[in-house]
KEZARO-648789 format. One line per field, with one value per residue: residue number from 0; residue in three letters; y, z, x of N, C-alpha, C in turn. Coordinates in steps of 0.2 Angstrom, whole numbers, plus 5000, padded with zeros to 4 digits. Layout:
N
fikol = [NUM,...]
mardren = [ALA,...]
nY = [Y,...]
nZ = [Z,...]
nX = [X,...]
caY = [Y,...]
caZ = [Z,...]
caX = [X,...]
cY = [Y,...]
cZ = [Z,...]
cX = [X,...]
***
This chain:
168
fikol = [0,1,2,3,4,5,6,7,8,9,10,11,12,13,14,15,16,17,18,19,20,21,22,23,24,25,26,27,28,29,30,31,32,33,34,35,36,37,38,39,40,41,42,43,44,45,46,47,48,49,50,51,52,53,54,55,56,57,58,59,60,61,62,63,64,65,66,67,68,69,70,71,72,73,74,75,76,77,78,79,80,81,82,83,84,85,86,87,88,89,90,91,92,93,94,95,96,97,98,99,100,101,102,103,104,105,106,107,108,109,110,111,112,113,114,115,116,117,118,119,120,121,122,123,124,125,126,127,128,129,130,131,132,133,134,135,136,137,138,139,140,141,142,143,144,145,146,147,148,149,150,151,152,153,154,155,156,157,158,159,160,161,162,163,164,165,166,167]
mardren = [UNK,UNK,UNK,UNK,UNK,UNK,UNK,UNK,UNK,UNK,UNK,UNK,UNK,UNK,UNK,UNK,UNK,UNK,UNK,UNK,UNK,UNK,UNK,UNK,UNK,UNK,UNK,UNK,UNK,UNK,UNK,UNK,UNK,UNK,UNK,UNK,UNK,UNK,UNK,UNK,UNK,UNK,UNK,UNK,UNK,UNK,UNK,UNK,UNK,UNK,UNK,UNK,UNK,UNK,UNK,UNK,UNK,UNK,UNK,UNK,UNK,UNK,UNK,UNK,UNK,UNK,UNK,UNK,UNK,UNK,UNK,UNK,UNK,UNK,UNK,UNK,UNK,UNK,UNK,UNK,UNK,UNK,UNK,UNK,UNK,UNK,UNK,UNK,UNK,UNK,UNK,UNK,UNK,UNK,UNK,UNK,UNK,UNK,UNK,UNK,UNK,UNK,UNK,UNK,UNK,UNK,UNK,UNK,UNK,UNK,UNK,UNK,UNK,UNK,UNK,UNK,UNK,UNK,UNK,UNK,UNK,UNK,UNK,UNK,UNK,UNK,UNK,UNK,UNK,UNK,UNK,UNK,UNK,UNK,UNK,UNK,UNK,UNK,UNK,UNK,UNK,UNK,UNK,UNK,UNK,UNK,UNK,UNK,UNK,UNK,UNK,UNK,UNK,UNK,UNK,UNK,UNK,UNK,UNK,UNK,UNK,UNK,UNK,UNK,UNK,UNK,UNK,UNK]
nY = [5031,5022,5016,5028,5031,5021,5020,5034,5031,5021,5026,5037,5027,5024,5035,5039,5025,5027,5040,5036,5028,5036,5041,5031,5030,5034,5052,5056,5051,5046,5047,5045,5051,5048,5053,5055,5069,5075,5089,5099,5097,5111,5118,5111,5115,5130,5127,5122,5131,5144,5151,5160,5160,5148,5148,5150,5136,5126,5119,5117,5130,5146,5160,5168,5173,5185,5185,5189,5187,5176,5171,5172,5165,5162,5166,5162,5167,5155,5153,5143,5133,5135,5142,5143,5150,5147,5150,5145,5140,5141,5128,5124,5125,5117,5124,5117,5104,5100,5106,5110,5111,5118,5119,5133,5139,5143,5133,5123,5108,5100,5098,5098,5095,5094,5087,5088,5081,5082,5074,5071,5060,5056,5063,5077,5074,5074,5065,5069,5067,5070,5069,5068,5072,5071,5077,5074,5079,5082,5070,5065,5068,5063,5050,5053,5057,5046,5035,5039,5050,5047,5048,5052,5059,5072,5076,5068,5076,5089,5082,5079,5090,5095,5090,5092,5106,5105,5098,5109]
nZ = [4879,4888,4881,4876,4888,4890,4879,4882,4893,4887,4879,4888,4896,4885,4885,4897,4897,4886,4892,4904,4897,4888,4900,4905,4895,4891,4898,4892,4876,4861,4846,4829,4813,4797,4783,4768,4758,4741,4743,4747,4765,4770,4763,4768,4780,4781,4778,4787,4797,4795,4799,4795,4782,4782,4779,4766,4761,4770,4770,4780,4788,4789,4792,4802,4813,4820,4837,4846,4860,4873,4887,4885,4872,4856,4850,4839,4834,4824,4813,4809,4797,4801,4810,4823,4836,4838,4849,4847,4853,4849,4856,4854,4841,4832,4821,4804,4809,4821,4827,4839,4843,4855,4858,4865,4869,4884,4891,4885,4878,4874,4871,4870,4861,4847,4839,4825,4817,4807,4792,4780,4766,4755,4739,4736,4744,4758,4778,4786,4801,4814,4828,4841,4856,4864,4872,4879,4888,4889,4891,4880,4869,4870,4866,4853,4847,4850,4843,4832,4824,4823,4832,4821,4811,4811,4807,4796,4786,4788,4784,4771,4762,4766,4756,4744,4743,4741,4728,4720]
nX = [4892,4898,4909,4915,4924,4931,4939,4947,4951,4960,4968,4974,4981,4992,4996,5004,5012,5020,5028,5034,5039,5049,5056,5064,5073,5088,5097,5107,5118,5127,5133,5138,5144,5153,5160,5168,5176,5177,5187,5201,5207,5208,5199,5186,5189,5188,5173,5165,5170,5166,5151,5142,5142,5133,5117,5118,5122,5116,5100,5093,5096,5091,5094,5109,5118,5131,5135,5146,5156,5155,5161,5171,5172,5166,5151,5136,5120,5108,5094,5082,5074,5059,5057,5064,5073,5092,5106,5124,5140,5160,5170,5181,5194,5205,5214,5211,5208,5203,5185,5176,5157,5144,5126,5123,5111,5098,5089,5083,5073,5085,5101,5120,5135,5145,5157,5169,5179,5195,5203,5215,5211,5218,5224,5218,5207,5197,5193,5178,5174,5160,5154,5141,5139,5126,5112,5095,5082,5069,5055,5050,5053,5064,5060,5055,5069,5075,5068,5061,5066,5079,5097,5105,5100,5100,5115,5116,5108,5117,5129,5125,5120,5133,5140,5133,5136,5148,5148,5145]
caY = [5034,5019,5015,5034,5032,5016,5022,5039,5027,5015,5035,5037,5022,5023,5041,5035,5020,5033,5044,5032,5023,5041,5042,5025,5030,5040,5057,5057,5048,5049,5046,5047,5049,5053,5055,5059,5075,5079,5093,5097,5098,5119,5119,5108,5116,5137,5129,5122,5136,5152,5150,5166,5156,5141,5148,5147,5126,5121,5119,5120,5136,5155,5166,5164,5178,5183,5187,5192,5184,5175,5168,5170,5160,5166,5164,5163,5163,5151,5153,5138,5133,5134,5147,5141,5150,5143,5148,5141,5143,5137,5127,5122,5126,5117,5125,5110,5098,5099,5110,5108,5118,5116,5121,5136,5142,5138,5130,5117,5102,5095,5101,5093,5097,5091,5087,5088,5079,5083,5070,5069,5055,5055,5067,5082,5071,5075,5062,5073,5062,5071,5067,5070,5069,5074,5077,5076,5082,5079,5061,5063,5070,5055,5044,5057,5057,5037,5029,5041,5056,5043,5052,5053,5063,5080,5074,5065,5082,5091,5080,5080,5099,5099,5087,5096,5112,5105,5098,5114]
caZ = [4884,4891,4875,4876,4893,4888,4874,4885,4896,4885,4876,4897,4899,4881,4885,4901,4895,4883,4894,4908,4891,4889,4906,4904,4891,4893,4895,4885,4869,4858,4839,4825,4808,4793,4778,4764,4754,4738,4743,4751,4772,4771,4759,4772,4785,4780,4776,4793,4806,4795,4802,4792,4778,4782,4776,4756,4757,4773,4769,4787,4792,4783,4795,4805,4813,4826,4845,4849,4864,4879,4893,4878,4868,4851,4849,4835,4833,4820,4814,4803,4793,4806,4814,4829,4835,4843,4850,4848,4854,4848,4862,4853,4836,4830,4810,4800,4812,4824,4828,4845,4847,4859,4859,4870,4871,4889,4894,4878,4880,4874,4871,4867,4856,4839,4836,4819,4814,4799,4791,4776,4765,4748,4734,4735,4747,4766,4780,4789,4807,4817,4833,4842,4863,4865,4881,4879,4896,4890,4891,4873,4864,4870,4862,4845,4844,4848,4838,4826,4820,4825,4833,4818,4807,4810,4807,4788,4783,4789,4779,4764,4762,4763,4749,4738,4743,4735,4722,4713]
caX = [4896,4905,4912,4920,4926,4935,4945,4948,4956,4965,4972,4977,4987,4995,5002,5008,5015,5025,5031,5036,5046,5053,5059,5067,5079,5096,5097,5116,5118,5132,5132,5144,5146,5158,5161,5173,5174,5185,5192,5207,5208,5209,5191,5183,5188,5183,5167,5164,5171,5162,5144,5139,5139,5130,5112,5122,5123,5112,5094,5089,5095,5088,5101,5116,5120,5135,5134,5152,5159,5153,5164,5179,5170,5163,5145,5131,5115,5104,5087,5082,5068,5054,5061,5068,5082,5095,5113,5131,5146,5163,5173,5186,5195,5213,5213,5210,5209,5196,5181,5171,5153,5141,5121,5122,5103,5098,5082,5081,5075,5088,5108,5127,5140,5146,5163,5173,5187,5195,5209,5219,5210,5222,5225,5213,5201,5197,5189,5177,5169,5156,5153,5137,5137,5119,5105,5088,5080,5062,5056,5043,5060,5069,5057,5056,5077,5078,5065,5058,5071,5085,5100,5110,5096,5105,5120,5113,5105,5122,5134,5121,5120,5139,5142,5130,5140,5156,5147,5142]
cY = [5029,5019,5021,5032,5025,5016,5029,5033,5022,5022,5035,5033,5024,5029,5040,5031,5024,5036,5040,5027,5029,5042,5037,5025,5034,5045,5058,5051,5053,5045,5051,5046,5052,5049,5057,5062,5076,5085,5092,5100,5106,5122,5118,5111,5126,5136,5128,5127,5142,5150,5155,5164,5151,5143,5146,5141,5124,5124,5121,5124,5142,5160,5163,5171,5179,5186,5188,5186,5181,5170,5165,5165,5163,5163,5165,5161,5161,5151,5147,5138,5135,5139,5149,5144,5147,5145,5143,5145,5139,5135,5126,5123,5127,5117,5117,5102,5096,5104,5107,5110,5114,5121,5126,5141,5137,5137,5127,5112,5098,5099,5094,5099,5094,5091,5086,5090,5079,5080,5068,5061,5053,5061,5071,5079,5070,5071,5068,5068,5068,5066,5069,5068,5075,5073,5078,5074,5079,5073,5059,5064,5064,5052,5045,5056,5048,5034,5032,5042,5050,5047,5056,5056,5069,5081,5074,5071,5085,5088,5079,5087,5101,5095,5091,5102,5110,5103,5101,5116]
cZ = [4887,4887,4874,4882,4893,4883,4877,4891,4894,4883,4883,4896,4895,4882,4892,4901,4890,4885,4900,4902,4891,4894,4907,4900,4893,4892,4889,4880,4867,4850,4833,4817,4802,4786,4773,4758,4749,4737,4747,4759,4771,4769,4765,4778,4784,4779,4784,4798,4802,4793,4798,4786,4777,4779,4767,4757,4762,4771,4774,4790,4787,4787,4801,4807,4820,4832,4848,4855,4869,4882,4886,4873,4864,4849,4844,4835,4827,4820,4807,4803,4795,4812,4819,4832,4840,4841,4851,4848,4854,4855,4861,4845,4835,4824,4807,4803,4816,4828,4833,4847,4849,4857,4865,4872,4878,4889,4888,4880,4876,4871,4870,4866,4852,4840,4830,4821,4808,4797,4784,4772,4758,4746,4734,4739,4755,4769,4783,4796,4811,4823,4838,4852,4865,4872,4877,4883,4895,4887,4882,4868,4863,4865,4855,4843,4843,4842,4831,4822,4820,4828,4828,4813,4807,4807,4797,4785,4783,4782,4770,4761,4761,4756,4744,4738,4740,4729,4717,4711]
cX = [4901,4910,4919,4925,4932,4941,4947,4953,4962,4971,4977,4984,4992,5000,5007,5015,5022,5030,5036,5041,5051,5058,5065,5075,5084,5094,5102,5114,5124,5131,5137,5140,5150,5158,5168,5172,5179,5186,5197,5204,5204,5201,5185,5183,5185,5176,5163,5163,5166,5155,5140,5137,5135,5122,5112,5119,5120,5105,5092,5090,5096,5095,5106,5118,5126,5134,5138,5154,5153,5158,5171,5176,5166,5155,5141,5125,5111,5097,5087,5075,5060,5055,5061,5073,5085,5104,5117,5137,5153,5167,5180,5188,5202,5211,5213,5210,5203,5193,5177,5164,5146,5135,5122,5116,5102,5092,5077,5077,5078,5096,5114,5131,5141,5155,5165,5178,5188,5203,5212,5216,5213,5223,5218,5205,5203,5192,5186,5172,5164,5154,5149,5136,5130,5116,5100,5085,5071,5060,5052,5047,5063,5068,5056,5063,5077,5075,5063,5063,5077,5091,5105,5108,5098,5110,5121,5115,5113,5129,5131,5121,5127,5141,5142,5133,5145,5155,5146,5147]
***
């Protein structure tokens, strides 16, 4: 019995210790990354802005589907592999250049936006950057996006998935 009550205690501190680390860390974060694709700009960019598409060449999401307007802003929602769903709304979209969208399901724990930039990188080859200004509101996510998943594991799978998309 003590024996139990001792390891029941150390388990205590240890989730403690976690949470109070969680709490520790930033809500915001930002995180990049990019890539370049050979197609041209115009390829790069229809594959990006049409969201109805994205189950074809993302692995992690089954449906896409769209929700008309909100507050002028075009909105869709995503169910992915796990079948989580989760709206988005575009905030910002210059043709071929740059796309802005933000997580707009409320009472996450955790939201942002994504930005895509899209940049002329030769003959038939476009740079594509992603930019991630993320929140994670609960402190046990925190410590899941920072040290486990890393910030930039959405991003990976994302830019992985389109590759293979231009590769076929």
């Amino acid at each position: 019995m003590k024996i139990a009550l001792i390891v029941l205690g150390v388990l205590g501190i240890l989730v403690i210790g976690i949470v109070m680390i969680g709490y520790a860390l930033p809500v915001k974060h930002r995180a990049s990354r990019s890539e370049v694709f050979n197609v041209s700009p115009e390829e790069l960019w229809a594959a990006l802005i049409d969201f109805k598409k994205y189950p074809e060449w993302r692995a992690d999401v089954r449906k896409s589907e769209a929700r008309g307007e909100r507050n002028g802003r075009e909105v869709w929602r995503e169910t992915d592999s796990h079948r989580n769903v989760i709206e988005y709304a575009t905030l910002e979209a210059r043709e071929g250049r740059r796309l802005v969208r933000r997580i707009a399901t409320p009472d996450l724990p955790y939201g942002g936006t994504w930005t895509f930039e899209i940049a002329p990188a030769g003959p038939n080859r476009t740079a594509l950057s992603i930019t991630e200004d993320g929140e994670v509101y609960n402190p046990i996510f925190r410590i899941v996006s920072r040290f486990i998943m890393g910030y930039t594991f959405t991003m990976d799978r994302f830019l992985t998935d389109l590759q293979k998309k231009f590769a076929d």
